[in-house]
N, C-alpha and C positions, 0 to 999 in steps of 0.2 A: 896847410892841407884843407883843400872842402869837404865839407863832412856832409853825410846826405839828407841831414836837414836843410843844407844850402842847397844842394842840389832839386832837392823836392820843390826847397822856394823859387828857387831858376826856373825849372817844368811848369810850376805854376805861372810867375810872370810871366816868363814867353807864350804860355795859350792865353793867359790874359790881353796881351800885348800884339795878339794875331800875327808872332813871329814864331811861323809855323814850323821853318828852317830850324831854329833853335830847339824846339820843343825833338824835332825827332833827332837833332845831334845828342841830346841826352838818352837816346831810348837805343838798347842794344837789338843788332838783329834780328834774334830770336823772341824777341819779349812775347810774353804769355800778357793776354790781355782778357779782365773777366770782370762781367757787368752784372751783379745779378741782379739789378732792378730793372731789365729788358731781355737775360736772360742771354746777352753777346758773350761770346768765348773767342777770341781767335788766336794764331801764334805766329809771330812774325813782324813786320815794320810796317806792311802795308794793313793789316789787320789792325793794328795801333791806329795807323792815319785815319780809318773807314773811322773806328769809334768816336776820335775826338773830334775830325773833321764832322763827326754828323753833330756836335754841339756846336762846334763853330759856325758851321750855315745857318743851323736852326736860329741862334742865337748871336748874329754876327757881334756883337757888344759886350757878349760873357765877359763878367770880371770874378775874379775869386779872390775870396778873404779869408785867410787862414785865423781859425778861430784855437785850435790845439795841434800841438806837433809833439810826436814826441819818437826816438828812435830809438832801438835795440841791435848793435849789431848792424847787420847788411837789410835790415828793416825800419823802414819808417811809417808810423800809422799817424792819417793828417786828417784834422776835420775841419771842412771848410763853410761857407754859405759861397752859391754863386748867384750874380744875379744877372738877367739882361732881357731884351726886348725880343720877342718870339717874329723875327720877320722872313724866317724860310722855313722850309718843310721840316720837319721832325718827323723821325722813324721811330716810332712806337710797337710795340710788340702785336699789334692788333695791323699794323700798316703805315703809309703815310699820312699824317695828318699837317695839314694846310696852313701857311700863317695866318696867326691871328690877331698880332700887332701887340700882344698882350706884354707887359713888362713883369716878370716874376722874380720870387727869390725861393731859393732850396736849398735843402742840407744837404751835404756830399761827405761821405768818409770812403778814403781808403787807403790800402796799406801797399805800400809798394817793396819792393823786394831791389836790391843796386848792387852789383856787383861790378868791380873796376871802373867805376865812375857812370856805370852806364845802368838803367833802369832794365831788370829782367824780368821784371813782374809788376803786374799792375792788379788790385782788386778794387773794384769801385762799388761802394753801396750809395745808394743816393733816396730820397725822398721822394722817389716817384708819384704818387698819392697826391702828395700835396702840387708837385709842378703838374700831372693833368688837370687837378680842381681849378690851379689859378689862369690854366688856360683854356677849361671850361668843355676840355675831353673828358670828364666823366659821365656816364650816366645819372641823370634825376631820380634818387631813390620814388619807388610807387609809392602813392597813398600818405606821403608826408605833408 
């Protein structure tokens, strides 16, 4: 039987692996998807695609490394770093910001929710802070 730490590691290697089929054969219709370091909510399979899809263009090379996993139940909480090079648009909570060529790394935690083999919840906290600094969308504190 797969247990949904397997399953978490599968979701991850297929978005790693730009096998994008794969990634939503794991994701139940209705999934609740929720972002809060851009502040995305959506519910459903096509609201799922919008969220990861906009890492994957932003970042066509994203890979993830799963640093701790650990599950309870129909819950797995994972913490990852991803890293990859910034060569399409990324949607930031301010608008679209431009590629910048930039190759980054970030931390990413979140806790996903599986029920019947299939992913019904998705919570993503990520390191936002640090991926605008390395891609140079932050503003220049004044006066430093």
């Amino acid at each position: 039987m797969t247990t949904y730490i397997q399953l978490t590691q599968q979701l991850h290697n297929a978005f790693s692996n730009a096998d994008y089929d794969a990634v939503l054969a794991l994701v139940a219709d209705d999934i609740e998807t929720v972002s809060y370091s851009n502040g995305y909510q959506s519910k459903g399979k096509d609201g799922f695609r919008t969220f990861f899809m906009g890492f994957a263009s932003a970042f066509p090379d994203i890979t993830i490394t799963h640093r701790n996993i650990i599950a309870s139940g129909d819950w797995v909480a994972v913490e990852f770093g991803a890293t990859g090079t910034n060569t399409g648009t990324l949607m930031t909570p301010n608008g679209a910001a431009p590629p910048t060529g930039r190759k980054v790394e970030f931390n990413v935690c979140e806790v996903h929710e599986w029920k019947d083999g299939k992913l019904t919840r998705l919570v993503n906290y990520q390191d936002a802070m640090s991926l605008m600094a390395q891609l140079g969308l932050l503003p220049q504190p004044a006066g430093l």
